[in-house]
N, C-alpha and C positions, 0 to 999 in steps of 0.2 A: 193542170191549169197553166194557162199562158202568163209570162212572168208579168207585163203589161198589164194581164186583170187582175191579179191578185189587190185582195185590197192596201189601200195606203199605208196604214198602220202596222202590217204586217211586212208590209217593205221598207217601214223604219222602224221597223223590230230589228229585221235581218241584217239592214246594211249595221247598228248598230252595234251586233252580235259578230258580223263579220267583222266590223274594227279592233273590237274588244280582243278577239284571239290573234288577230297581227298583232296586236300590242305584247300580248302575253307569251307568242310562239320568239320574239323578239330577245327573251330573255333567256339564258342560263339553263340548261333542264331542272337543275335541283332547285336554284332560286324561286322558278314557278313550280314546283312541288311542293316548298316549303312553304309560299302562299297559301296554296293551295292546303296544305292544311291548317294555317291559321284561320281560312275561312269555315273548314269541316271542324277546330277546334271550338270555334263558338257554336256552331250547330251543337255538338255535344253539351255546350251547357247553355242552352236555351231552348224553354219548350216549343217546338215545331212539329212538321206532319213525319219527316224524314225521322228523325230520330225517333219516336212513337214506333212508325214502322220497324225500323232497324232493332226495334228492345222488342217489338211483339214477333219479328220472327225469330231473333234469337231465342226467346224463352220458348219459342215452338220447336223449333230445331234444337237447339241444344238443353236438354232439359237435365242433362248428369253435368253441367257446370254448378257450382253454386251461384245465388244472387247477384255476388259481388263480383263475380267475375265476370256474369254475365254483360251488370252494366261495365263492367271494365271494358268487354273487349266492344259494346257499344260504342264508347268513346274514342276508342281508337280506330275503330271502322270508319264512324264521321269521320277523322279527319282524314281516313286514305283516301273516302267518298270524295273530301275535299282537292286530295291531291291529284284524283284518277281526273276530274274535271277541267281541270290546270295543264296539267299536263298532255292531256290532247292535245291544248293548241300547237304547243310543240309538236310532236307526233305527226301533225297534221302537213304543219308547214313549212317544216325544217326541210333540209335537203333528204333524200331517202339514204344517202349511204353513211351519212350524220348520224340520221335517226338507227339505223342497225347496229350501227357501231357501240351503240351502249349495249348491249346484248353481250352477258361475259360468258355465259355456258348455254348449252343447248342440253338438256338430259331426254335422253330417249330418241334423239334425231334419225336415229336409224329408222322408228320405224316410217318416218318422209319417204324412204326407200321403199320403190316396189317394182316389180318386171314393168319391163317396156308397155301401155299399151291397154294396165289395170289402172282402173281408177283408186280416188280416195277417200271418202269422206273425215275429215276433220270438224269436228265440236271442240267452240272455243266459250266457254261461259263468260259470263259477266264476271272475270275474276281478275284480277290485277290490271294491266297493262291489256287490255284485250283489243284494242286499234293495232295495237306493235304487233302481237298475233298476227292480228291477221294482214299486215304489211312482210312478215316474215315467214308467212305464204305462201304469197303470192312471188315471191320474191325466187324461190325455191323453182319453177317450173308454173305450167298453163296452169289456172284457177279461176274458178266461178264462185261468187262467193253471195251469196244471200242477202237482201239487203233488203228494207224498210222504207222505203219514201219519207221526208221529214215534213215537215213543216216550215220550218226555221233552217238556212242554212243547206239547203238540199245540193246545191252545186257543189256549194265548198268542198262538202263530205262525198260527196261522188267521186270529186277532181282526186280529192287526199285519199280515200281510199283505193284509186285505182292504178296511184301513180307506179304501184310496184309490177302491175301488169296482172292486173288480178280484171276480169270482167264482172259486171255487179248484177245481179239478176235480183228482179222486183219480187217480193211477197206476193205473188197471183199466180194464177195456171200459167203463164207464160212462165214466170221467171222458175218455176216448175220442172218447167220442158228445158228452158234453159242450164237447168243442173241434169237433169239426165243426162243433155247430149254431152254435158262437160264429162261425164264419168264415164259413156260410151267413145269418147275419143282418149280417156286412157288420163285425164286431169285430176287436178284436185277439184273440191268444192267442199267452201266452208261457211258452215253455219252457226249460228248463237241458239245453245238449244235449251235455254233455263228459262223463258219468259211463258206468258200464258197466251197459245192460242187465241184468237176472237173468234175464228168459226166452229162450231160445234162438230161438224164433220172432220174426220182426222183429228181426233184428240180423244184420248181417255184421262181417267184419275186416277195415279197411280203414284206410292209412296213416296215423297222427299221427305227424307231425313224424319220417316215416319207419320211425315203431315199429309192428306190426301192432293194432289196438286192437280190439277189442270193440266197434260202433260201431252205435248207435240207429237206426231207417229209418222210426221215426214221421214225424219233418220231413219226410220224400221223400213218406212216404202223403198225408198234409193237403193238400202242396202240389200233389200230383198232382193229387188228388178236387178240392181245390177251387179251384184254378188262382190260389192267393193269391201276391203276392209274397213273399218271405221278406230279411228283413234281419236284421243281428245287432246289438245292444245292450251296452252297459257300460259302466259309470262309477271311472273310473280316479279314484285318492283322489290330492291335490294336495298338497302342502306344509303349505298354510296354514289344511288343516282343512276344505278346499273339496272340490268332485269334481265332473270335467267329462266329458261323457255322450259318447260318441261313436255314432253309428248307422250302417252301412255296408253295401251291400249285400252278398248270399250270395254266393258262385264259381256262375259256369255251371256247370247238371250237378250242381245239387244235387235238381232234380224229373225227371232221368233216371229211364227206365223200367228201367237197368240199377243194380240193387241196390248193388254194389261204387263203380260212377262215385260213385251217389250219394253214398254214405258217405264215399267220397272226399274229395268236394266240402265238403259238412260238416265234416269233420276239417279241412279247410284253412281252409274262414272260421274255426273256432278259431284255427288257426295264427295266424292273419291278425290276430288280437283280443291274443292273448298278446305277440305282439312290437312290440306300440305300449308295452306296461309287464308285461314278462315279473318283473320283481320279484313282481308283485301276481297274482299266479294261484295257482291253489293245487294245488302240486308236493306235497306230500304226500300227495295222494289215491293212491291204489294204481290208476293208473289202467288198467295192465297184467294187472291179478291173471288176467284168462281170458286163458290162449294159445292160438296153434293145435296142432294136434295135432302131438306129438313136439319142442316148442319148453318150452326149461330157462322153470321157475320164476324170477322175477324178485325177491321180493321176500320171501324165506326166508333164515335164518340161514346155509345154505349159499351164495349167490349166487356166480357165479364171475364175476363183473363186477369188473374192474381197477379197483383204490384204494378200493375198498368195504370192504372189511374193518379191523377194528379200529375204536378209538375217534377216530379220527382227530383226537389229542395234538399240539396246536397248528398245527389247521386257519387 
């Protein structure tokens, strides 16, 4: 849609949203972190849709925690949810060699390394710092990298993600072909591979963290056709306003010719990413919304999931 027809409201949404993050990228990185989570610390104590979400996948995924812990590490989630929000702005629209410089260690950098010529596939979850990810990339050599069309904000996020030299390929058959040719000319290209599909084709349901999920088979196709390795990426946010990068290789059986292994496999290097700093993932995503067939609703005012209900009055 031509920026001209978009409707009015929706273009003083944007400019509005775009003011807000000049203001906030303006500031200190930790200052707007620490915003950032005074705003995810009242999410945590007050009832909302975000936090409901964040306790119903925890009690799904982590079901050998106890209660208390549970809502504990709910609480502390909201507020990284809070600081991961925050902290974009920065990210976005800081200077690019600003923004790297907080970056204190790399683990597993090597395996970025590969002959001249092979591609890469990189999986960066929705876990800490995942803009910095994928700005430290691209940064690294050619990259294609996945991306979503917004709503809100669609330039901005194009300009910011691309400053490091990374090409941005659309969610459609195009932007498709566009990650083949990258990993046929010997690039990287990176994708976010923990949300749920919308097309039915190219997608099975297969185990997170034990829960049946809705689960992507683009990764399995790439790494088949073009026999790239596949590693996972993210940048876990530190204390001190820093964030150290971890890169680790996929589970076997994530380029299985068997659709379910694969999806498997994928869902467990998630697993694998999330419990190095399970605080910093982002539990409020509805990640169950599609079940299988004859499987209860997860995430409806009716849930029959134990200790869900009510405002939970002095969690």
């Amino acid at each position: 849609m031509a920026h001209s027809a978009r409707p009015l409201t929706i273009r003083i949404k944007d400019w509005l949203a775009q003011q807000f993050i000049h203001l906030i990228a303006r500031l200190p990185l930790v200052l707007s972190q620490r915003l950032g989570a005074s705003c995810g610390w009242v999410l945590a104590h007050w009832p909302n849709r975000q936090r409901r979400n964040a306790l119903i996948n925890i009690t799904l995924c982590l079901p050998e925690l106890s209660r208390k812990q549970q809502l504990a590490l709910c609480r502390r989630n909201l507020c990284a949810f809070g600081t991961t929000y925050f902290e974009i702005a920065y990210l976005w629209q800081r200077p690019l060699t600003e923004v790297l410089a907080h970056i204190r260690e790399v683990r597993g950098g090597e395996l970025l390394q590969r002959p001249a010529g092979q591609g890469l596939i990189v999986l960066s979850p929705h876990l800490g710092a995942w803009e910095l990810a994928g700005l430290y990339l691209a940064a690294q050599g050619p990259t294609a990298i996945f991306y979503k069309p917004q709503r809100y904000l669609d330039t901005l996020i194009r300009t910011a993600r691309s400053r490091s030299g990374a090409e941005l390929a659309p969610i459609t058959i195009k932007g498709i072909r566009v990650l083949t040719q990258a990993l046929e000319r010997g690039a990287a290209v990176g994708i976010l591979p923990d949300q749920e599909p919308k097309a039915d084709k190219g997608a099975v349901f297969a185990p997170f963290f034990g829960v049946p999920a809705f689960t992507m088979l683009l990764v399995n196709r790439l790494a088949r056709r073009s026999g790239a390795p596949v590693i996972f990426m993210f940048a876990e946010r530190l204390d001190d306003g820093g964030f150290r990068l971890h890169c680790q290789p996929a589970p076997a059986g994530i380029d299985s010719a068997d659709d379910v292994e694969a999806a498997t496999a994928l869902n467990y290097g998630i697993e694998q990413c999330v419990r190095t700093c399970p605080t910093q993932f982002l539990w409020p995503y509805k990640r169950f919304r599609r079940r299988p067939p004859g499987a209860v609703k997860l995430y409806s005012a009716t849930s029959t999931l134990p200790l869900l209900h009510g405002n939970h009055a002095g969690d």
